[in-house]
Structure formats: structure tokens, C-alpha cells
C-alpha positions in Angstrom: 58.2 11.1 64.7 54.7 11.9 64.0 55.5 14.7 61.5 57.8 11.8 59.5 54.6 9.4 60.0 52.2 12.5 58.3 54.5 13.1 55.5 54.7 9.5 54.1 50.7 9.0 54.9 50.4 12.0 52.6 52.7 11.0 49.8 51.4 7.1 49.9 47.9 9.2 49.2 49.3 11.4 46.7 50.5 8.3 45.1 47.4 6.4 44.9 45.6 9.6 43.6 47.9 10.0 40.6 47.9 6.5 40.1 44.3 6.1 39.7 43.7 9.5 37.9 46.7 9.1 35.1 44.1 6.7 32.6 41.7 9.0 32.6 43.8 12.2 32.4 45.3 10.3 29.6 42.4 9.0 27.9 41.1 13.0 28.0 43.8 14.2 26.3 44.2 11.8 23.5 40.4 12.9 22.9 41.6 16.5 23.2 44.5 16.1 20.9 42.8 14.6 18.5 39.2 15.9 18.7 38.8 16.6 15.0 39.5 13.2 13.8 37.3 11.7 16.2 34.3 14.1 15.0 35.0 12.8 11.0 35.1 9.3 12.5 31.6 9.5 14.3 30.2 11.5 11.8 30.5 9.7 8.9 29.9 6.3 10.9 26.2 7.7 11.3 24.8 4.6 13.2 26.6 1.4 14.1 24.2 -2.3 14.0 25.7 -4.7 16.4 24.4 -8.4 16.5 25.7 -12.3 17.2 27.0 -11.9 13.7 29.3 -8.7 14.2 28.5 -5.6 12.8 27.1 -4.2 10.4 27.8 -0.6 8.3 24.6 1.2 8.2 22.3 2.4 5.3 23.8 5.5 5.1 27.4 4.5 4.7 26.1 1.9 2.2 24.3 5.1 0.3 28.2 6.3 0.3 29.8 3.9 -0.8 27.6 3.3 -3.9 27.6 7.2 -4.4 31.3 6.5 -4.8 30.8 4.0 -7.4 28.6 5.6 -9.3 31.2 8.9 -9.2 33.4 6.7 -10.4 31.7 4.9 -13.2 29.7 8.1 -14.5 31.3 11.7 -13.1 29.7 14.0 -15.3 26.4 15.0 -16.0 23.9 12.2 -17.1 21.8 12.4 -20.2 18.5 10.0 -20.6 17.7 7.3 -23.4 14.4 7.5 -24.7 13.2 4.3 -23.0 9.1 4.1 -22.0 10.0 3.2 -18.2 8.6 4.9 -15.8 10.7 7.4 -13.7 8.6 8.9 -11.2 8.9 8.6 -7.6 6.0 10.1 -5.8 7.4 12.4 -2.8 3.9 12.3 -0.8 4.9 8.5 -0.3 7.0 7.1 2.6 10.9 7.0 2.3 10.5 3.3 1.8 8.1 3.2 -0.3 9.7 5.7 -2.4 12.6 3.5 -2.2 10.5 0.7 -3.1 9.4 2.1 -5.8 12.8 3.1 -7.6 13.5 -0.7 -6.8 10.5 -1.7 -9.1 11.2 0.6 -11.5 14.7 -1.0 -11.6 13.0 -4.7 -12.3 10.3 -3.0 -14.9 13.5 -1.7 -16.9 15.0 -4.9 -16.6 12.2 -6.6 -17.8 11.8 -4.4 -20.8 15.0 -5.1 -21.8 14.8 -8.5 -21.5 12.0 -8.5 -23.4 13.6 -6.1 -26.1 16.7 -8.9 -26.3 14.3 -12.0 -26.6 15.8 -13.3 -22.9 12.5 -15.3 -20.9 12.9 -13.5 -17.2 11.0 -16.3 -15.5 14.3 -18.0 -14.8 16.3 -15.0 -13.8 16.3 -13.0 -10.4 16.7 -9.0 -10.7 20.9 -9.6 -10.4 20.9 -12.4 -12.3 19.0 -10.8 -15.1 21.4 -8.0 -14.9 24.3 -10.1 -16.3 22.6 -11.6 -18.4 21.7 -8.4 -20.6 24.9 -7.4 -20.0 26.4 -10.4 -21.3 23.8 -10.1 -24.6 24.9 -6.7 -25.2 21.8 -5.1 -23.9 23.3 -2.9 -21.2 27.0 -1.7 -20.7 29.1 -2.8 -18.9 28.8 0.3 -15.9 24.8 0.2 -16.5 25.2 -3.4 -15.0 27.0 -2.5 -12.0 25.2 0.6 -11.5 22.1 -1.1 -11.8 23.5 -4.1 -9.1 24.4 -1.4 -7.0 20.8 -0.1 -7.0 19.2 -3.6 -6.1 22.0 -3.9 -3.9 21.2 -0.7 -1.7 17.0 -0.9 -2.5 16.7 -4.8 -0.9 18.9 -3.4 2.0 16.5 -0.5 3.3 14.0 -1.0 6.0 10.4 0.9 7.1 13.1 3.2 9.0 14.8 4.8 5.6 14.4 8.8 5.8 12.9 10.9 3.7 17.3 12.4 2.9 18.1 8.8 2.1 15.6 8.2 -0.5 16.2 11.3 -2.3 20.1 10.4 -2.5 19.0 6.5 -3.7 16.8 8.7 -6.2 19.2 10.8 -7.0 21.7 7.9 -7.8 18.8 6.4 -9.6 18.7 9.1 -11.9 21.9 8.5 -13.0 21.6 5.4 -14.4 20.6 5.6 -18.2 17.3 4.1 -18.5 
């Protein structure tokens, strides 16, 4: 009787063991099995921003996403207009100023243009002044939405913007035909 009484404490243990370990065995082989799709995923989320207002992408997948755009829009090389705006972004400055900078160089073009077309940009913020040239004739069509884009991802960097994500909004900058 006791042997009978050892045998089902044992298997009533065994039980319980399996029982508690299959999630996690589970879980560890899902990760195995697909371990490579699970590195693309985390490595092109980058950073996640979680608040009372849900989340947010971060800077860098918003850098994507308007390189994307501006692949789409302009895929080959880019040639520059003779326009007097300046172009230069110093590289002894901070990421966000650098960033900063390529903003105000955005607004100075915008203003010249503006100025060119006879439009008074008192009135107008950066966007706003955007479609406004565009509507005039002063810019194309993919200038304007390259250029949105461009305000778009300048307002949204912070003092925390790397010195790899200001040469990419530079370098999408640089595409745009000012």
C-alpha cells in the first residue's frame, strides 16, 4: 500500500511540475522559433514612448518614414537650384542645434519665396506658408510635401537627437531643391 501511495504522490508532483512549466517552455520556443523576426521587430522599433496618451513611434522611426517619402517622391540623384539660401549646417554644433538649424533654413527659404511670389508671411505659419506657394506656383507639388515633411520631423526632435540622426535629417534636407 505504501508503494501505491508513493507512485501517485509522485505522479500528482510530476503533474503539477509540467503544468506550471508548459507556459514558459512554450513561450521559449515561440521566441526560439521565431528569433529572427523578433530581432527585425526590436531593431527597427529603436525606442518605444509610453504615456497617459498611448504611445508614441520614436524619432528615429519618424526619420524612416519620411526617408520613405522622400525615396518615393525624389529616388534619384538630386541636383540644386541656384537659390541664395543658406545650406550649411555646422557639425561642431549639437545634434539639435544642427537640427535646428536645417529647420531655420527651411523657414528662410520659405520666406524667400514668399517674398519672390509677392505673398506677406506675417499671416502664414511655416506649413501654412508651404501651401500657399505651392498653390501660387512657387514650389512643386513634392517640394511641398518634402518640405512639410521637414518641419514635420525638425518641430519633433528634442535636446536628446544624436549626432546619426541629424546627419540623416541633413541628409534628407539636401534633397530638397532649394
Amino acid at each position: 500500500m505504501k508503494a501505491i501511495l508513493i507512485e501517485v504522490d509522485t505522479l500528482e508532483l510530476l503533474i503539477k511540475l509540467i503544468d506550471s512549466l508548459i507556459w514558459p517552455i512554450t513561450l521559449f520556443g515561440i521566441i526560439f522559433l521565431f528569433r529572427k523576426n523578433f530581432r527585425d521587430a526590436f531593431s527597427r522599433l529603436g525606442s518605444l514612448k509610453a504615456d497617459a496618451s498611448g504611445f508614441a513611434i520614436t524619432f528615429d522611426k519618424q526619420i524612416e518614414k519620411t526617408k520613405e517619402l522622400f525615396d518615393k517622391l525624389k529616388p534619384g540623384p538630386t541636383t540644386k537650384s541656384s537659390t541664395n539660401i543658406k545650406t550649411y549646417v555646422n557639425q561642431t554644433d549639437s545634434p539639435y542645434k544642427q537640427i535646428l538649424e536645417i529647420r531655420s533654413n527651411i523657414i528662410n527659404y520659405l520666406k524667400l519665396k514668399s517674398d519672390e511670389a509677392g505673398i506677406v508671411t506675417d499671416s502664414y505659419a511655416p506649413m501654412a506658408l508651404t501651401n500657399r506657394l505651392q498653390e501660387v506656383g512657387a514650389i512643386s507639388s513634392s517640394q511641398s510635401t518634402m518640405i512639410q515633411a521637414m518641419l514635420k520631423i525638425t518641430n519633433e526632435a528634442d535636446a536628446s537627437a544624436t549626432v546619426s540622426q541629424a546627419n540623416e535629417i541633413n541628409s534628407l534636407f539636401q534633397k530638397i531643391e532649394i
